[in-house]
C-alpha positions as CSV (number, residue, x, y, z in Angstrom):
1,X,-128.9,134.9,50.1
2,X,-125.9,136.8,50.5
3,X,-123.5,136.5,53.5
4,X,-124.4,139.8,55.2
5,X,-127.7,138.4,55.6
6,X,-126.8,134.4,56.7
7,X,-124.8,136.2,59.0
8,X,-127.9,138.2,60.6
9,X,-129.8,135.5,60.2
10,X,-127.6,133.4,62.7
11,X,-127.2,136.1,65.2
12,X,-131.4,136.2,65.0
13,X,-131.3,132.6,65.6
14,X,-128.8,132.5,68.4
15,X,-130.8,135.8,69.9
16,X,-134.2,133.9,70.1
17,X,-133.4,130.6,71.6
18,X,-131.3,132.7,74.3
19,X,-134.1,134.8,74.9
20,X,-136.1,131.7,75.6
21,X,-133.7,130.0,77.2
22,X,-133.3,133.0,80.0
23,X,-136.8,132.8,80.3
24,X,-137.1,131.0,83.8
25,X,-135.2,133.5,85.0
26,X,-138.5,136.3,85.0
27,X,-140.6,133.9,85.3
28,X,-139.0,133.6,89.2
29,X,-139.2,136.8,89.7
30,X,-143.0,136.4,89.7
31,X,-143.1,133.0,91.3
32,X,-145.0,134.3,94.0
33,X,-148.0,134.7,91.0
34,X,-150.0,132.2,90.3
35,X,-149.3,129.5,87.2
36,X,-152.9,130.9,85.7
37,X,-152.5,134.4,86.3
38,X,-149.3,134.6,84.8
39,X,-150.4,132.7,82.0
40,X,-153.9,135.7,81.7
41,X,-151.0,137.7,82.1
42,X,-149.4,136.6,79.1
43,X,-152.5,136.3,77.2
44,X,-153.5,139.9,77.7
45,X,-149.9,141.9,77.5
46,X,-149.1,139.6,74.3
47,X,-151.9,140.4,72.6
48,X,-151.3,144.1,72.9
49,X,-147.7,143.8,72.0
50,X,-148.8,141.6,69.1
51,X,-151.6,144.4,67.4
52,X,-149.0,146.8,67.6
53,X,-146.1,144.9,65.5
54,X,-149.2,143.9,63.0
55,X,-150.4,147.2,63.0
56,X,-146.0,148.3,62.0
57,X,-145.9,145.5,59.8
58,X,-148.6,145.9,57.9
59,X,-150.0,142.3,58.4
60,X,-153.6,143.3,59.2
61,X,-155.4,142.0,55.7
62,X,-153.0,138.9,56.7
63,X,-155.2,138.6,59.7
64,X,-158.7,139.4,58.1
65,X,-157.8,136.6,55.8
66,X,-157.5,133.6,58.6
67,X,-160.4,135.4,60.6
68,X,-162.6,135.6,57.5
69,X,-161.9,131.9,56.6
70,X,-163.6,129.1,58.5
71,X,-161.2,126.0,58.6
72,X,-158.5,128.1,59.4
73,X,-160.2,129.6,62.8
74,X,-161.0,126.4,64.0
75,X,-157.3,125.3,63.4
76,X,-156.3,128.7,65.2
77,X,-158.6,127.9,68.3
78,X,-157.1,124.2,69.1
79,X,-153.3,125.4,68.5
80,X,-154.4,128.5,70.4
81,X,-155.1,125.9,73.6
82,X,-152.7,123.9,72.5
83,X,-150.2,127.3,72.8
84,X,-151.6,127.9,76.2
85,X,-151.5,124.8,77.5
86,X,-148.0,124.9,77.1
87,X,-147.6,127.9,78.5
88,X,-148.8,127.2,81.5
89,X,-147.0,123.6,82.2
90,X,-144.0,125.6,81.3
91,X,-145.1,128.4,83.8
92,X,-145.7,126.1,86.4
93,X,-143.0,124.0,86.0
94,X,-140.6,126.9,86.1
95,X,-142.2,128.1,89.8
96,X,-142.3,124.4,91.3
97,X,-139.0,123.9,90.7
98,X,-139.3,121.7,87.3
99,X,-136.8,123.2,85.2
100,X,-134.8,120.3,84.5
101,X,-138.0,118.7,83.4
102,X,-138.9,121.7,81.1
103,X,-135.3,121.6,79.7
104,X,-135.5,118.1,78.8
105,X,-139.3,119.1,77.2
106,X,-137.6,120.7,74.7
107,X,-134.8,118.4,73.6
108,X,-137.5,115.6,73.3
109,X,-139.3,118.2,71.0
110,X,-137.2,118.1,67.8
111,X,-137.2,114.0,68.1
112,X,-141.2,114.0,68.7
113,X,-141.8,116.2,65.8
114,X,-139.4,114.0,63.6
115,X,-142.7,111.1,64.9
116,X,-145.6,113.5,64.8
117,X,-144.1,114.2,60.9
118,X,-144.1,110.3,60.1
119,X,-147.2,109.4,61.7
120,X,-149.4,112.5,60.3
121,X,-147.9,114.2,57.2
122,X,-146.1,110.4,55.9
123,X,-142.6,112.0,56.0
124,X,-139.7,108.7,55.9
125,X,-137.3,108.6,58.5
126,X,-133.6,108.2,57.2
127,X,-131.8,105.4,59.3
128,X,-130.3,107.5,62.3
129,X,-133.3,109.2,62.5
130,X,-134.9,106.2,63.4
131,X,-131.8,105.5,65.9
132,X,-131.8,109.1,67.2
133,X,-136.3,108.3,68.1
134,X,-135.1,105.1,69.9
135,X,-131.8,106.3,71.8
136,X,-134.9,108.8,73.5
137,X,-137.6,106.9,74.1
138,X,-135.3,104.0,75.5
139,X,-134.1,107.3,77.8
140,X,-137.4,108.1,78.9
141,X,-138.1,104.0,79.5
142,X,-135.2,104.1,81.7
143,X,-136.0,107.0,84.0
144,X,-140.1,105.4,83.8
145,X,-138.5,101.7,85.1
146,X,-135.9,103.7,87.4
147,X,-138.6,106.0,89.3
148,X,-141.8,103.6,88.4
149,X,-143.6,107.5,87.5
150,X,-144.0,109.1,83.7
151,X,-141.7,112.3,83.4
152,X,-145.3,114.1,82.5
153,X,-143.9,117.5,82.6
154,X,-141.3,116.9,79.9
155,X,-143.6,114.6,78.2
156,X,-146.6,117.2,78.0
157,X,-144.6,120.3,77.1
158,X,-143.3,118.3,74.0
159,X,-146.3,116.6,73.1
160,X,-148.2,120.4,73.7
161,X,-145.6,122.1,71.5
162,X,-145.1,119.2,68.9
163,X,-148.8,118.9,67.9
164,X,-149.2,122.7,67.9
165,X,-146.4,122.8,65.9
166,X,-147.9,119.9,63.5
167,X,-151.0,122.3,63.4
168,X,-149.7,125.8,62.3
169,X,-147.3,123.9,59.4
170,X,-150.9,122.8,57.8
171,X,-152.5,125.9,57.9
172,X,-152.0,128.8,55.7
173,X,-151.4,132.4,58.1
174,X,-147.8,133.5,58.7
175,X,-146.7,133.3,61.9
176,X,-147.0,136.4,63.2
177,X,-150.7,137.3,62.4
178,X,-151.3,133.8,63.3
179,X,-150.0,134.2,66.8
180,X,-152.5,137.4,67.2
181,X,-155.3,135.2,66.1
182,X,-154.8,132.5,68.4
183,X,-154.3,134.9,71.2
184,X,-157.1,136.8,70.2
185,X,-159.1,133.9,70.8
186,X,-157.9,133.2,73.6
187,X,-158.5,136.8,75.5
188,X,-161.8,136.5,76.4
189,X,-161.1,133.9,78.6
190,X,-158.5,135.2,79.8
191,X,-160.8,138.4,80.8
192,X,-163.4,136.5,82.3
193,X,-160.7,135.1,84.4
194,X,-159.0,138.7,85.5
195,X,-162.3,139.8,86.3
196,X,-164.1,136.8,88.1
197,X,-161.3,134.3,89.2
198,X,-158.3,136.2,89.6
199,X,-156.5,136.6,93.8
200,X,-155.0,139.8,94.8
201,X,-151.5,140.0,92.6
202,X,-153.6,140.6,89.7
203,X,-155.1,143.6,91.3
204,X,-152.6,146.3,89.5
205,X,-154.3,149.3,91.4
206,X,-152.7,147.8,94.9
207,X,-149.7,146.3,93.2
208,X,-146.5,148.1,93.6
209,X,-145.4,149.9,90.6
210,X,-142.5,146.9,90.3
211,X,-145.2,144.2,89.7
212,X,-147.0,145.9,87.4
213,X,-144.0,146.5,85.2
214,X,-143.0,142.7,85.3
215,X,-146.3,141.5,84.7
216,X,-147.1,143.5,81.3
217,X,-143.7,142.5,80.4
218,X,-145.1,139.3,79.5
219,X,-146.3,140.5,76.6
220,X,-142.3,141.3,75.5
221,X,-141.1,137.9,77.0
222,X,-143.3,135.8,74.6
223,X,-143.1,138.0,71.4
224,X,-139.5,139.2,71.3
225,X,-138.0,135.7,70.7
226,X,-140.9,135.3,68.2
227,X,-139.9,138.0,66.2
228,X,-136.0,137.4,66.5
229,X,-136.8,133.5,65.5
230,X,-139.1,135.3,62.6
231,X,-136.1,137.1,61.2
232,X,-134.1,134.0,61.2
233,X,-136.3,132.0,59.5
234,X,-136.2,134.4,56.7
235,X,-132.4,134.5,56.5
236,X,-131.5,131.2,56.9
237,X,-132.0,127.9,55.8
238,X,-134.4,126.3,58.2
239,X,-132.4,123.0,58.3
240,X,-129.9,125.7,59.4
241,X,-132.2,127.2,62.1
242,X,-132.6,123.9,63.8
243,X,-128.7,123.6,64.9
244,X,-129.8,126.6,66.9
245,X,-132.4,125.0,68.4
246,X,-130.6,123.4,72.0
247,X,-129.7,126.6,73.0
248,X,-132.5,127.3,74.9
249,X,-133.3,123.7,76.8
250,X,-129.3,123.9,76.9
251,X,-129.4,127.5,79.3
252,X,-132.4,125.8,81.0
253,X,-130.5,122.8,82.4
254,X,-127.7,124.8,83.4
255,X,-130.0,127.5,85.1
256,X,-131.8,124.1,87.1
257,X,-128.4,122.6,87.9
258,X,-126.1,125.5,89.1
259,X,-128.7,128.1,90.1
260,X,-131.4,127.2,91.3
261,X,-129.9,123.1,92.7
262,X,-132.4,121.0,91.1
263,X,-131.7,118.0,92.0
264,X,-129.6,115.9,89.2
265,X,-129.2,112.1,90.2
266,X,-127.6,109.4,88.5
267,X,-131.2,107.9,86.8
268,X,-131.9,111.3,85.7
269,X,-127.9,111.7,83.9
270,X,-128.8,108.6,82.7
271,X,-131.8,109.5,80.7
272,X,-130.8,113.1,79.7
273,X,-127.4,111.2,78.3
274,X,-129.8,109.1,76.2
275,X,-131.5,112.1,74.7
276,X,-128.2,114.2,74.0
277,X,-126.8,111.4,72.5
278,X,-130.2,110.9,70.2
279,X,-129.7,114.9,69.6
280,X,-126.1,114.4,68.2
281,X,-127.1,111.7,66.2
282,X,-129.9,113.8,64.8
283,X,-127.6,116.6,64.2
284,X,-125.0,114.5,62.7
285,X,-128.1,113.4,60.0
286,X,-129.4,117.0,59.9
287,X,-126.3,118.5,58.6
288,X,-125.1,115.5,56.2
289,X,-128.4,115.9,54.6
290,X,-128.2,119.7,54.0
291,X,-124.5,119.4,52.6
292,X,-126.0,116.6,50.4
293,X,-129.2,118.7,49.1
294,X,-126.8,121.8,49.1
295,X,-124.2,119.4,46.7
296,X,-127.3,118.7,44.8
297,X,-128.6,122.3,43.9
298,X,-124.8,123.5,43.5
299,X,-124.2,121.2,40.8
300,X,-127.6,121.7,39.2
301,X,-126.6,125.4,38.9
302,X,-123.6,124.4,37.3
């Protein structure tokens, strides 16, 4: 990899995890939508959106392949709900004023998936990984013991978006055509929904012209960071790609705290201190690693 193309590769990075870190900031602008409509919303717009960049990309036999293949489908449907689900907590958390909770959702999720990779796929955890899996959990103990309730939105969103990410590393479709797929799937419920279930802001022949616009913008809200994140990943180291990856719960807990006054007490510091400090420990690990396998392959060159 030359440096021209590290160099995009980063600016990819930092452009994805922006894009979904501003994300709570259209989903108020619909708040007065309901969690599942905006989720059939999502579904439907996204899987326009998503045809077309196959279609430009020329990933359609890509696409045939998983459809056409029986093992992968059925892996496609449950991280398809799995996909969904998360949407919609993170929907839903967004409009009820659970941002801090979806912000500290995704800083559990790199320390989850460092679990979900040693309980599933027999991956070892170095020492301060270990340190960095018990610095959070004690975190999330404290807040349980503190409040005597389960932080379930942060909890779900990570375990929803850990396991679906446990799911799509075992199966073979990139991750474009795979996110048609599972969104394919996914439409005719979605439909069925629009047409049977659906209340009066997802009627887009009363809706002002301004709803309408916001609401198939959700098709561009959910694949835009995709594709910026896609580019990345093929520029970049993917160790590399995951010092990238606070940005986003990072814009979230600033959005919750000085925007929109979530509230941010002392037992709630407390745990999110215990998870940043797990996430600098992690980091810390991450990027002696890489220098070590980087040493390693530099002097095998040699």
């Amino acid at each position: 990899m030359n440096d021209k193309s590290v160099k995009s590769g980063i600016l990819f990075a930092i452009a994805a995890y922006t894009m979904w870190g501003i994300a709570p900031l259209y989903f108020k602008l619909i708040g007065q939508v309901p969690a599942m409509e905006i989720l059939m919303h999502r579904i439907v717009w996204s899987v326009l959106v998503l045809v077309v960049l196959v279609g430009i990309t020329g990933k359609f036999d890509k696409v045939k392949q998983a459809v056409f293949n029986p093992k992968v489908m059925q892996v496609l449907l449950i991280s398809g709900v799995l996909l969904a689900a998360n949407w919609f907590i993170f929907i839903w958390a967004i409009n009820n004023n659970h941002l801090l909770d979806a912000s500290l959702g995704y800083y559990i999720n790199p320390l989850l998936n460092i679990f979900l990779g040693r309980l599933f796929l027999g991956e070892r955890l170095r020492r301060l990984q270990k340190v960095a899996v018990g610095l959070a959990l004690f975190g999330v103990v404290y807040f349980i013991v503190s409040y005597g309730q389960l932080p379930w939105v942060a909890l779900a969103l990570a375990g929803t978006f850990g396991v679906y990410g446990l799911l799509r590393k075992q199966v073979a479709v990139d991750s474009l055509p795979g996110l048609l797929v599972e969104s394919s799937l996914l439409l005719p419920p979605a439909i069925v929904y629009w047409v049977w279930f659906a209340g009066e802001w997802s009627n887009m022949l009363t809706n002002d012209s301004t709803l309408n616009v916001t609401l198939i913008c959700a098709g561009i809200v959910t694949t835009a960071p995709l594709l910026c994140f896609t580019a990345a990943a093929k520029r970049i180291m993917f160790s590399t790609l995951g010092f990238f990856q606070y940005i986003g719960p990072s814009i979230m807990f600033v959005l919750a705290a000085a925007v929109y006054d979530e509230p941010l007490d002392g037992n709630k510091i407390v745990m999110f201190g215990f998870v940043w400090l797990a996430l600098g420990l992690f980091s810390y690990d991450s990027l002696r690693q890489y220098r070590k396998i980087r040493k390693a392959l530099k002097h095998a060159q040699d």
